[in-house]
Each structure stands twice: as structure tokens, then as C-alpha cells.
C-alpha positions as CSV (number, residue, x, y, z in Angstrom):
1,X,163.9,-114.6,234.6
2,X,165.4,-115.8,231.1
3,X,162.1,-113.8,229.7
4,X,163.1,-110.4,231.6
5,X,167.1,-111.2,230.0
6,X,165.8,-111.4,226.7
7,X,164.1,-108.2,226.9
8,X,167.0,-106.9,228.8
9,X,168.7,-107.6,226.0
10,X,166.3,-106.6,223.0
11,X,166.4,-103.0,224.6
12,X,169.9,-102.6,224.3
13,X,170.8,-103.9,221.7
14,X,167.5,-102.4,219.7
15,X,169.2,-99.1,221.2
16,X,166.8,-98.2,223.5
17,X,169.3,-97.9,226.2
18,X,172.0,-96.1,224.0
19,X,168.6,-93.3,223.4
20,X,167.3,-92.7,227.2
21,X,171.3,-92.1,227.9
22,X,171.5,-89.0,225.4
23,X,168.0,-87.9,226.8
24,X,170.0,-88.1,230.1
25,X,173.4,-86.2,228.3
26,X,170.7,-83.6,227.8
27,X,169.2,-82.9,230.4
28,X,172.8,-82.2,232.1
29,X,173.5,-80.3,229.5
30,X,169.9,-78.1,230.0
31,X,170.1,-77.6,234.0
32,X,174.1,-77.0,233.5
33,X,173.8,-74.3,231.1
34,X,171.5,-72.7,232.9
35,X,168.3,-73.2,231.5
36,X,166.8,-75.9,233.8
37,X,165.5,-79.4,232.7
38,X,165.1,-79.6,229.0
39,X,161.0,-79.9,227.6
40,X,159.4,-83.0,227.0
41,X,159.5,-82.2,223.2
42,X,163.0,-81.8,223.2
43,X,163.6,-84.8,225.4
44,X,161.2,-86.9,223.0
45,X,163.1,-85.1,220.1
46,X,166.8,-86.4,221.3
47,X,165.4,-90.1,222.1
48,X,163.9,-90.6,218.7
49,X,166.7,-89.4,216.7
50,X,169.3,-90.8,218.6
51,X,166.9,-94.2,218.4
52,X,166.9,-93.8,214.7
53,X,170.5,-93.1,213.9
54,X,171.7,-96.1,216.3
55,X,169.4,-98.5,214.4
56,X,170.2,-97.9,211.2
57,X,173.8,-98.0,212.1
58,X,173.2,-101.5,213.4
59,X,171.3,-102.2,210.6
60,X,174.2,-101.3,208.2
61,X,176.9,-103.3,210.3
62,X,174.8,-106.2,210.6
63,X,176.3,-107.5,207.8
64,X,179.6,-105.8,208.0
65,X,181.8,-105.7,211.7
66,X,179.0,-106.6,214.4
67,X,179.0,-110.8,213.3
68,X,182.4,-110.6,214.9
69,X,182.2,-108.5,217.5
70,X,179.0,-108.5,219.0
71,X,176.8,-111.4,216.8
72,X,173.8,-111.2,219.5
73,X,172.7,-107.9,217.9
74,X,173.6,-108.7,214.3
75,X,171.7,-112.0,214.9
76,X,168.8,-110.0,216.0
77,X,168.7,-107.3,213.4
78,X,169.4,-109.4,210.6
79,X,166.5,-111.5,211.6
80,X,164.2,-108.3,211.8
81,X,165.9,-106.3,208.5
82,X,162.6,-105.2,208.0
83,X,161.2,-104.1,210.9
84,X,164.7,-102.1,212.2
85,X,164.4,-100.2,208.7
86,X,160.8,-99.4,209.5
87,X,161.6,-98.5,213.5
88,X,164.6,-96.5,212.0
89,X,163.0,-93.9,209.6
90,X,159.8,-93.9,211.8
91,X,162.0,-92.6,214.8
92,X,163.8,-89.6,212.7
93,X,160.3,-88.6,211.3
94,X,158.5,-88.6,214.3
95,X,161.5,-87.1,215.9
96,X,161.7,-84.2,213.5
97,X,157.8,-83.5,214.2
98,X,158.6,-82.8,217.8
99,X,161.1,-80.6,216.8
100,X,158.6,-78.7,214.7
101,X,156.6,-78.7,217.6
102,X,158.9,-77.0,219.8
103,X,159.0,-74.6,217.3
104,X,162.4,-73.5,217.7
105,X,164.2,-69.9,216.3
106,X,165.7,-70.2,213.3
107,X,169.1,-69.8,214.4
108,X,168.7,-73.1,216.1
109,X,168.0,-74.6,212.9
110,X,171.3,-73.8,211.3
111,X,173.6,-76.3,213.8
112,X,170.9,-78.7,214.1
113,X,170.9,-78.9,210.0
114,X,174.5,-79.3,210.3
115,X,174.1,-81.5,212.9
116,X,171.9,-83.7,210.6
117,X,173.8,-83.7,207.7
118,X,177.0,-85.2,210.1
119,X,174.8,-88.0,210.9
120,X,173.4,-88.6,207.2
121,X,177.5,-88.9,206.1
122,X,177.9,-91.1,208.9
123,X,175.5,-93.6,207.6
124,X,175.6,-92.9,203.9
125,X,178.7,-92.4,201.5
126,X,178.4,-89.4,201.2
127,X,182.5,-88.2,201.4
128,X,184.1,-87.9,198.5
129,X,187.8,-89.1,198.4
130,X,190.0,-88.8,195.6
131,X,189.4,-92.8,194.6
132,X,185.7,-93.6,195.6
133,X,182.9,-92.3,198.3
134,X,183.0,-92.8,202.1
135,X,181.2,-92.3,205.4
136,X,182.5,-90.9,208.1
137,X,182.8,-93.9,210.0
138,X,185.5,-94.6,207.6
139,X,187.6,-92.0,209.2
140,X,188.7,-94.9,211.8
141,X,191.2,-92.4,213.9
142,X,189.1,-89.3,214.1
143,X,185.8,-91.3,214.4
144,X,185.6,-91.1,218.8
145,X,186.0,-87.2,218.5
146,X,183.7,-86.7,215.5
147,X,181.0,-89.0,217.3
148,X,181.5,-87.3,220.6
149,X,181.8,-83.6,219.5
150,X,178.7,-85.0,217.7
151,X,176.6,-85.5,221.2
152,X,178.1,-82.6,222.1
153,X,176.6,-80.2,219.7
154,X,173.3,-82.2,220.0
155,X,173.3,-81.9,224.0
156,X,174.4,-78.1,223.3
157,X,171.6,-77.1,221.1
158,X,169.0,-79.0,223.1
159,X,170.1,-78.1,226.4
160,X,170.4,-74.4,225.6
161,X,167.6,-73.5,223.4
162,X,165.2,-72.5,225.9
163,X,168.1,-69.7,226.8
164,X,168.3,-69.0,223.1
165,X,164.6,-68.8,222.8
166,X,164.7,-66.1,225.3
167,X,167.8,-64.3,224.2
168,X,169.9,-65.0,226.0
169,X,172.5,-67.4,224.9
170,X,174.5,-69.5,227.7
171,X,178.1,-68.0,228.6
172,X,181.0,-69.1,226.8
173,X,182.9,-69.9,229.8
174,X,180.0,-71.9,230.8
175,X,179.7,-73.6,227.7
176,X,183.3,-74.4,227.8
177,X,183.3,-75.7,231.3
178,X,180.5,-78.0,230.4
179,X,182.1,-79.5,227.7
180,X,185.8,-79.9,229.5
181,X,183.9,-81.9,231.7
182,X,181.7,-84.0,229.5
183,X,183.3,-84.4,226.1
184,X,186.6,-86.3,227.6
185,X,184.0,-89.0,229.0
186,X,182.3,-89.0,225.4
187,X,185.7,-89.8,224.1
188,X,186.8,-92.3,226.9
189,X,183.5,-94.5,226.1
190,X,183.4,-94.2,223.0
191,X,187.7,-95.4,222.6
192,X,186.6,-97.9,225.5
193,X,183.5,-99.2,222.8
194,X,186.0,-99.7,219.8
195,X,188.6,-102.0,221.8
196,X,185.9,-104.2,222.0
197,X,185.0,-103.7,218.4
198,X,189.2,-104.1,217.2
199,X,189.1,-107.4,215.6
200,X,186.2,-106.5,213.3
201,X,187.8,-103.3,212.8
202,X,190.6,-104.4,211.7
203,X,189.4,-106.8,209.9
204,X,187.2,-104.4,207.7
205,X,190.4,-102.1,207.6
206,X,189.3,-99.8,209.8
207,X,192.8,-98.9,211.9
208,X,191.0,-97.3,215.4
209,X,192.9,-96.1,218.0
210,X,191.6,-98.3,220.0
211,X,192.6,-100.8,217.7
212,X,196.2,-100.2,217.3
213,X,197.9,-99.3,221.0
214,X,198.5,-101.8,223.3
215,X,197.0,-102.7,226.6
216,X,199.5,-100.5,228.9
217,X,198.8,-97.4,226.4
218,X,195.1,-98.3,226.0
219,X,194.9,-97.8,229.8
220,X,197.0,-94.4,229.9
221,X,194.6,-93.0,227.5
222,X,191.6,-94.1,229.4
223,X,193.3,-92.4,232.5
224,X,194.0,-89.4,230.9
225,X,190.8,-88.9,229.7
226,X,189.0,-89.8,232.9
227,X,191.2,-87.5,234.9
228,X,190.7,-84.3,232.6
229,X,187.1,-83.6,233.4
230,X,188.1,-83.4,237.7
231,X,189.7,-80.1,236.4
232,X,186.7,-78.3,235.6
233,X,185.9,-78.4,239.4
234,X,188.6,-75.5,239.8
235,X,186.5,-72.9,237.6
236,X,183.3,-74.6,239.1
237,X,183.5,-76.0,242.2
238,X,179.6,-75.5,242.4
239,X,179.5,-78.7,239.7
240,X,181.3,-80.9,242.1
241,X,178.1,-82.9,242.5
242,X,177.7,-83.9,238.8
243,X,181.3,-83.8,238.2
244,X,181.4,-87.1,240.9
245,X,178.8,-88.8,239.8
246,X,179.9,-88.6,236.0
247,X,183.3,-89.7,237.5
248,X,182.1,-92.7,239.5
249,X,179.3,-93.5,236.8
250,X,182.3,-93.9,233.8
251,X,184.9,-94.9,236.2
252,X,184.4,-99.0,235.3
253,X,185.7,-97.9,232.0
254,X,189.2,-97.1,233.3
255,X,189.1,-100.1,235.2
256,X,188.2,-102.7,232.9
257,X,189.3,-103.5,229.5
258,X,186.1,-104.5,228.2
259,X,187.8,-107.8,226.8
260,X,187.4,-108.9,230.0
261,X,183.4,-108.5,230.1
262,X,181.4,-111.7,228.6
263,X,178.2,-110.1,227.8
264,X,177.7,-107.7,225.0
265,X,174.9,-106.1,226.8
266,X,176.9,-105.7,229.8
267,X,179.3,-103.8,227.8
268,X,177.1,-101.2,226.8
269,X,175.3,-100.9,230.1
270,X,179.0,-99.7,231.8
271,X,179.7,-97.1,228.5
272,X,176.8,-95.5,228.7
273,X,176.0,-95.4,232.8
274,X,177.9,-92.0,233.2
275,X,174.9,-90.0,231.9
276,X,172.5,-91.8,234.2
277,X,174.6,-91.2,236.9
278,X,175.4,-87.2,235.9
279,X,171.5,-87.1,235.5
280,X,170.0,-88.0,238.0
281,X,172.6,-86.5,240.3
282,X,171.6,-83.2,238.9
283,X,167.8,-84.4,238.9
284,X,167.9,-84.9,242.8
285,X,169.7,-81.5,243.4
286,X,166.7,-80.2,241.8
287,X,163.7,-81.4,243.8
């Protein structure tokens, strides 16, 4: 039992977990806008870079925020410094050759490059200010909508290339709906993440949102956000199955602070269960 905890907790916080849940947010994305279940490349494709990205992200805060707020995974990947760097850049590589297998048109090239340079900036300084370089991680405020119009795009581009491959691009008001439904859950999990993160936050003097309202504001937010997406049902009432199961899968989010959850792993597993749920809702419709 402690062995199958350990590993438990080796896959999240190695970001294994956080990887499988954008190959979920994609494949609700694919069957959504109309396209059906995303390929196997492009499902390898979104686990590997996301795998990567996460990683060295952890790698970098190893020394920086995650000693204060979640020490288990900056214990474990300053411990392995090497082996993360390695898993890291292997994962992008390896992702970017089962891009280049899926051979996709070069207009999906353009917002995947722009896609890629958002996340190099996020881990490198790369953002020039007026009185020294920054990532955009630095951009404490902004830094939940940034990172969730980020999976966005990423679900958007995945999710619809086989329509774009084909000519014909997914409908705007589809689109739309899709994200109206999806991107205020990307927000609420990722504000929900950085309470727990606050202290280190503000101790690095990164101000967050999160950070700076208080507990009956903190939960307003979370409820306004949660609430949003049950308005999509109006213009598509046909979504109604994916719609609750997102709902129910992130609603442990607006009820618990996640101050009040002991285990860093645990944490985690309740932020990122809306896109297991939304998946394989839509996954079951589908057989």
C-alpha cells in the first residue's frame, strides 16, 4: 500500500497526471468541435508537450516557490535535477516528432508556433521590461488567463485539425460555445491552484489574485466562474451531458478552499478531475 502511495505520488507530482488531463481537455475539445476523437499522434503529441513544459516548470521552481508550498515535489525534483532536465527536453522532442508525423497544413503551424513561443516565455526570460527581462509567469495577475487561454488554443488546434485538414474549419459559434463552457473551469482551477501556492507567491513577490482577496471574495469568484459555463446549455442544450459532468468533476473546487486539503497530491487530483470527467462523459456517449 505505502509502495502504490509513493508511485501515486511520483506520477503526479512528475506531471504525469497534469499530461493524461490535457489529453482528456482534448479529446473534448475534438468530439465537441465536431471532428470526433482526436488521433493517437495528436493525443501522444499533447501528453508529451504538456509532460515537458510541466517538468521543467517544476524543475525551475524547485528552488524558487514549491519548498514552501508543496516541498514533496521540490524534494523530489531537486533530488533527480538531472533526470527531470533529461525527461523534460526528451518529452518536447519526441513530442514535436509526432507532430511531424501527423503531418499537419501549414496553417496549423502558425498558432501552434505561437503557441510554443508562449510557453518558451513562460519558462525563460524572455519579456523585456523597461528595467530587466521576465517570464511570463511574472505577470502574477494575468497569469490564470494567459495559462488557460493557453490550453485553450492548444485543445483548439488539436481538437480541430482533422476539420482543418479537410477544409473545413469548425463554426465560430461552435468554437465559442466550447470555450464559454471550458475556459471559465481553466480559470477556476487554475485561481483555485494559486491559493494554495499564496504564501510562496507572495513571498517571491508574485501578487496573484488568488493571493490578495480574501476568503469570502475568493469563494464568489470560484462561484462565478463555476456558474458561467451552465450558460452554454441555452445555445446547446445537446452539450448538457459534458456540460454536467465538467460541472460535477470541478465542482470540489468551489467547495473547498484547498487550504483545507493536507495532501499536495490530493490537491492536484481535485484541479485537474473536470477533464476526466468531461472525457469520458463524452467517450461513453460515443460507443
Amino acid at each position: 500500500m505505502c509502495l502504490l502511495a509513493s508511485l501515486f505520488r511520483l506520477l503526479v507530482h512528475g506531471q504525469v497526471l497534469m499530461a493524461l488531463s490535457a489529453v482528456c481537455y482534448v479529446q473534448i475539445a475534438g468530439i465537441l468541435l465536431g471532428g470526433g476523437a482526436v488521433s493517437r499522434s495528436w493525443s501522444v503529441a499533447a501528453f508529451l508537450g504538456t509532460l515537458g513544459i510541466y517538468v521543467l516548470d517544476s524543475l525551475r521552481s524547485a528552488d524558487r516557490e514549491d519548498p514552501i508550498s508543496q516541498p514533496d515535489r521540490a524534494r523530489i525534483f531537486r533530488r533527480h535535477r538531472g533526470a527531470a532536465l533529461g525527461l523534460g527536453l526528451l518529452s518536447l522532442a519526441t513530442g514535436f516528432v509526432f507532430l511531424l508525423r501527423s503531418s499537419p497544413p501549414l496553417v496549423t503551424w502558425i498558432p501552434l508556433g505561437i503557441l510554443a513561443l508562449t510557453a518558451t516565455c513562460y519558462l525563460v526570460p524572455l519579456v523585456p521590461l523597461p528595467s530587466r527581462v521576465v517570464t511570463l509567469k511574472d505577470f502574477s495577475i494575468a497569469k490564470p488567463l494567459v495559462i488557460s487561454l493557453a490550453w485553450f488554443a492548444g485543445a483548439l488546434i488539436a481538437g480541430g485539425e482533422p476539420l482543418v485538414e479537410s477544409g473545413s474549419f469548425p463554426r465560430w459559434s461552435t468554437v465559442l460555445a466550447f470555450g464559454a463552457m471550458t475556459i471559465p473551469v481553466l480559470v477556476l482551477d487554475s485561481v483555485w491552484l494559486d491559493r494554495r501556492d499564496r504564501r510562496a507567491d507572495l513571498a517571491y513577490g508574485h501578487p496573484t489574485f488568488a493571493s490578495q482577496v480574501g476568503g469570502p471574495g475568493f469563494l464568489l469568484a470560484r462561484l462565478a466562474l463555476w456558474s458561467f459555463p451552465w450558460l452554454v446549455l441555452l445555445a446547446r442544450p445537446s452539450w448538457l451531458v459534458p456540460c454536467l459532468a465538467i460541472q460535477l468533476g470541478s465542482a470540489p473546487m468551489l467547495a473547498l478552499e484547498p487550504e483545507r486539503i493536507r495532501s499536495e497530491s490530493g490537491r492536484v487530483v481535485l484541479a485537474s478531475f473536470w477533464r476526466f470527467a468531461g472525457c469520458g462523459a463524452l467517450l461513453a456517449t460515443l460507443r
